[in-house]
C-alpha positions, 0 to 999 in steps of 0.5 A: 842266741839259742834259747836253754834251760826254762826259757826253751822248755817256755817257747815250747810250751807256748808255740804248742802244735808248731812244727818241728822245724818252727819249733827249732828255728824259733828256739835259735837252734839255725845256723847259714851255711856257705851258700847262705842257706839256713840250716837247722840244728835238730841234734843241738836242738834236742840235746838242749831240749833233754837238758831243760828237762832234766835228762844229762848226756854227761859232760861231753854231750855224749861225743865223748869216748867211752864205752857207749853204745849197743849192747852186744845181742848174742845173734848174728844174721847172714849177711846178703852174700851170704857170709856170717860175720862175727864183730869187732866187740865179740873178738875184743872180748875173746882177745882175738887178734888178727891172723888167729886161726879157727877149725869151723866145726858142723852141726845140725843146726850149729857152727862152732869156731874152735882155735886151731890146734886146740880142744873144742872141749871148752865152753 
């Protein structure tokens, strides 16, 4: 049975300097796979060990849907081909749907996408 709450933050705090690894399967957090091989639970592990100490990852553990994750940065980088890609999150936000057409406009040290047909007027 893995241990929870104060009982885990109590075998952490007593198997000290252990390592990681002691430290999981000693907290119960090992499971066997189909070759009978164990494995250790690092995730399981450690999203007992936050809850122990207070930090929630809400009520679905953090597996559940939603608007998590990244924030959007505003910086893209070329890619090895050398293509610039532009993420799903920044055409959402422009709703952008597949088969849209942009004008690529040139600048000194600028790429501008305009729609097609429209004025690159708009900021």
């Amino acid at each position: 049975m893995a241990l929870t709450g104060s009982d885990l933050l109590a075998k952490v705090k007593e198997l000290g300097d252990a390592s990681k690894s002691d430290l999981v399967r000693a907290a119960g957090y090992v499971s066997t796979k189909k070759d009978g091989s164990e494995r250790l639970n690092f995730t399981a592990f450690y999203e007992a060990l936050l809850e122990a100490k207070g930090v929630s990852l809400g009520e679905t553990g953090g597996r559940g849907k939603g608007k998590g994750g990244r924030s959007l940065s505003y910086v893209a980088k070329v890619q090895f081909n050398g293509n610039l890609l532009v993420g799903k999150a920044y055409t959402a936000l422009l709703d952008l749907k597949p088969g849209d057409e942009f004008e690529i406009k040139l600048g000194k040290k600028q790429i501008r996408l305009v729609p097609a047909g429209g004025s690159d007027e708009e900021e």
